[in-house]
C-alpha positions in Angstrom: 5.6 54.3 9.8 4.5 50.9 11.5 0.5 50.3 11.0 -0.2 48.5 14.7 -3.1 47.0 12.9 -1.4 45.8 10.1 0.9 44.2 12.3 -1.7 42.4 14.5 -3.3 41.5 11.4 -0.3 39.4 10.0 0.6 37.9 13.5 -2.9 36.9 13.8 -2.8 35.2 10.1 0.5 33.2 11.1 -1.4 31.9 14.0 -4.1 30.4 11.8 -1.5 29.1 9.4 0.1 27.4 11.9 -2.8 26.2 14.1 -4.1 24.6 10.4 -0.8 22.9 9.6 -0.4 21.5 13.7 -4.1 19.9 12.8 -3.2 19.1 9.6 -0.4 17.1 10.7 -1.2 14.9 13.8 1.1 13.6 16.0 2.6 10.1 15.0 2.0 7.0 16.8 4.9 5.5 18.7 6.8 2.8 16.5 5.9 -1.1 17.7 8.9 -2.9 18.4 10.1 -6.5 16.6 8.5 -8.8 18.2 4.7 -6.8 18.9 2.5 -9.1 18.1 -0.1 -7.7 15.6 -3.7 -9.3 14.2 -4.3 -9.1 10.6 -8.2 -9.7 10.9 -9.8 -10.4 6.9 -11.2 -12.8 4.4 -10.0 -13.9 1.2 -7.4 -10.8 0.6 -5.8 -11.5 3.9 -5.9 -15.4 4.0 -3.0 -17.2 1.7 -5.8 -17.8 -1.1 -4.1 -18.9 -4.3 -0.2 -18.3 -2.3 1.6 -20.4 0.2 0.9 -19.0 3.7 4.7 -17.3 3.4 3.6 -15.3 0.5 0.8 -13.7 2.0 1.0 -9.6 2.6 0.6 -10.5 6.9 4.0 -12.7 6.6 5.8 -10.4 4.3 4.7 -8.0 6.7 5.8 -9.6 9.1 9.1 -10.1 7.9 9.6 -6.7 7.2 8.9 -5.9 10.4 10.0 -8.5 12.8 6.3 -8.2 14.6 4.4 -11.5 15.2 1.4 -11.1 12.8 -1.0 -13.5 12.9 -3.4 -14.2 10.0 -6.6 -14.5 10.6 -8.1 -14.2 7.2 -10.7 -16.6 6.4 -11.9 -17.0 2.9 -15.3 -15.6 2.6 -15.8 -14.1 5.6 -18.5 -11.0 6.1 -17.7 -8.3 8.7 -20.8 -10.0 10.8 -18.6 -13.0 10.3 -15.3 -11.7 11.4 -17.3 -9.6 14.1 -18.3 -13.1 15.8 -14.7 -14.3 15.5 -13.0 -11.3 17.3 -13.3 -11.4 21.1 -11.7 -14.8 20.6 -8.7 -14.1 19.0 -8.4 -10.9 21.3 -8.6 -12.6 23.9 -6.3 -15.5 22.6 -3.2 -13.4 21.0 -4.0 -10.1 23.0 -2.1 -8.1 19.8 -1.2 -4.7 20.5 -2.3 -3.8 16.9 -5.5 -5.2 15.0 -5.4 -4.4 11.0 -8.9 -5.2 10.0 -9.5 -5.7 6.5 -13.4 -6.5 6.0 -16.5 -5.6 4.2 -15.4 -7.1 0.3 -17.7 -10.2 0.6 -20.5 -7.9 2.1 -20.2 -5.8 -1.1 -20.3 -8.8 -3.4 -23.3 -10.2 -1.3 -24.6 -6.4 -2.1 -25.8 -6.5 2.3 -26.7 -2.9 3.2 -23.6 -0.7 3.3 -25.3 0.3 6.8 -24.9 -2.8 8.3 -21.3 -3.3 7.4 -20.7 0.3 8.7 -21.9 -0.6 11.8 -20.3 -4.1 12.2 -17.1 -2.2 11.9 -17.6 0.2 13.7 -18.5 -2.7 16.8 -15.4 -4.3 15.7 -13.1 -1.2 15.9 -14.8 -0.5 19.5 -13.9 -4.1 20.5 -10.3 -3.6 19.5 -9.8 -0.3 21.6 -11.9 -1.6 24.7 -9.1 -4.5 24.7 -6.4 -1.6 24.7 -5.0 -2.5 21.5 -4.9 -0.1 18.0 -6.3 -0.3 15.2 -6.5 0.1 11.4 -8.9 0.2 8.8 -8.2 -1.1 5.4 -10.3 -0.3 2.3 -11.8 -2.9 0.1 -12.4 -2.0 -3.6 -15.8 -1.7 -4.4 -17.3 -4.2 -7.1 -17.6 -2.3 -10.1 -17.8 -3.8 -14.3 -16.6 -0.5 -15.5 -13.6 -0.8 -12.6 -12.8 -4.2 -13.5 -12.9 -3.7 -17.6 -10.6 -0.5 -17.6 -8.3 -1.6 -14.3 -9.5 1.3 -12.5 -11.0 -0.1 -9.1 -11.6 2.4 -6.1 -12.1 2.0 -2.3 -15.8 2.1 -0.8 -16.5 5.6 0.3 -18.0 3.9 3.5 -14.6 3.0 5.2 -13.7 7.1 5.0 -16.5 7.6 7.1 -16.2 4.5 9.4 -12.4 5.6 10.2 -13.2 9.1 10.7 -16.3 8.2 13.1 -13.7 5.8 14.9 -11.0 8.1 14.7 -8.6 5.1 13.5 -5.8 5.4 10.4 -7.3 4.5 7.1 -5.4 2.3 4.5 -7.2 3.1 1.5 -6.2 2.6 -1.3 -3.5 0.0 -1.6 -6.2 -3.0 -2.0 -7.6 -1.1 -5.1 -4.2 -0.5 -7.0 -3.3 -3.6 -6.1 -6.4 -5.2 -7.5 -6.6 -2.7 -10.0 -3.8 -4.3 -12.3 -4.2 -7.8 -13.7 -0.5 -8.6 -13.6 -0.8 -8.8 -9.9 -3.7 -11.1 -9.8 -4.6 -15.3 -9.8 -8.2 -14.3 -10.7 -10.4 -11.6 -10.9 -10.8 -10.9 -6.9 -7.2 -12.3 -5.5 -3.9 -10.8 -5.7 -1.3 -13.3 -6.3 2.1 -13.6 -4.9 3.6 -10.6 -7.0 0.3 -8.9 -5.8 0.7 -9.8 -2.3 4.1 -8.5 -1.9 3.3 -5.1 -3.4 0.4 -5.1 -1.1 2.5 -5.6 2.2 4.9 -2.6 1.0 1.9 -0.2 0.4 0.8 -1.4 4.0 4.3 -1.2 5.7 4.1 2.5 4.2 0.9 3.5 5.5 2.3 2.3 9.1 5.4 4.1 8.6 3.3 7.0 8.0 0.8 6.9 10.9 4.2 5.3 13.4 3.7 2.7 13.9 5.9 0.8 11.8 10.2 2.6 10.9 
């Protein structure tokens, strides 16, 4: 004989499960169409340091793509650098897309983790106010033990910043990248082997959120 409450028990179970895999699994951007033009906002790791400007990750991405990304890496910039620098090129490219890629120098200047938080979090906020997206890449933190067994891991903070933001994280490709010396020209840059790995683990992530097909 059928138990009602049995029954009403499992129907209500299946609801959960599916209400947990719906959140679980959000909706996917819309792709950008070839020719979207798309801000890849950085410092060193985003600038053509130690490559030819075509063998940095934005050109490859570019390539791969058919978007217009424009590099705006600048070797040693901070996030209160690149924070300074962004209304600008908002307002001068007016991307649909930012990718911002800060906070490494910050680390290796050891600034408070709480004021590079916040710069991007203001620098996410500027990038949505201009109607354009956004996404957060990690940085690697600085670490001896990292460096000496090829083991480097994102900063915890940029988990955090992209949940508070509600923007898609990149997280680790930066740190396996940077994590094996064969795809490095010194102990902080990826070379050009490095910096096309890079722009596949990034073209993934986009494929993942949407964004990119």
């Amino acid at each position: 004989m059928n138990n009602p409450a049995a029954h009403a028990c499992r129907l209500l179970a299946l609801l959960v499960l599916l209400l947990v895999a719906a959140c679980s699994h959000p909706p996917k951007e819309a792709p950008l169409p070839p020719g979207t033009r798309v801000l890849a906002l950085g410092d060193s790791l985003t600038a053509a340091h130690g490559v030819t400007p075509d063998e940095a990750w934005p050109a490859l991405l570019a390539a791969r793509t058919g978007w217009i990304v424009i590099n705006a890496g600048v070797s040693g910039d901070t996030s209160a650098g690149a924070l300074q620098r962004l209304p600008a090129l908002l307002e001068e490219h007016a991307p649909a897309l930012v990718l911002v890629s800060l906070g490494g120098n910050d680390m290796l200047r050891r600034l408070p983790p709480s004021q590079t938080t916040a710069n991007l979090g203001r620098m996410l906020a500027l990038v949505k106010a201009s109607g354009a997206r956004a996404v957060l890449l990690a940085t690697p933190k600085p670490s001896v033990a990292g460096a000496a067994f090829n083991s480097l891991s994102p900063a915890e903070f940029y988990r955090q910043v992209a949940k508070d933001h509600q923007v898609p994280l990149i997280e680790d490709a930066l740190a396996e990248v940077l994590s094996d010396p064969r795809l490095k020209s010194d102990q902080l840059h990826p070379n050009a082997a490095g910096h096309a790995l890079l722009s596949s683990k990034i073209f993934e992530d986009l494929k993942q959120t949407g964004y990119a097909r």
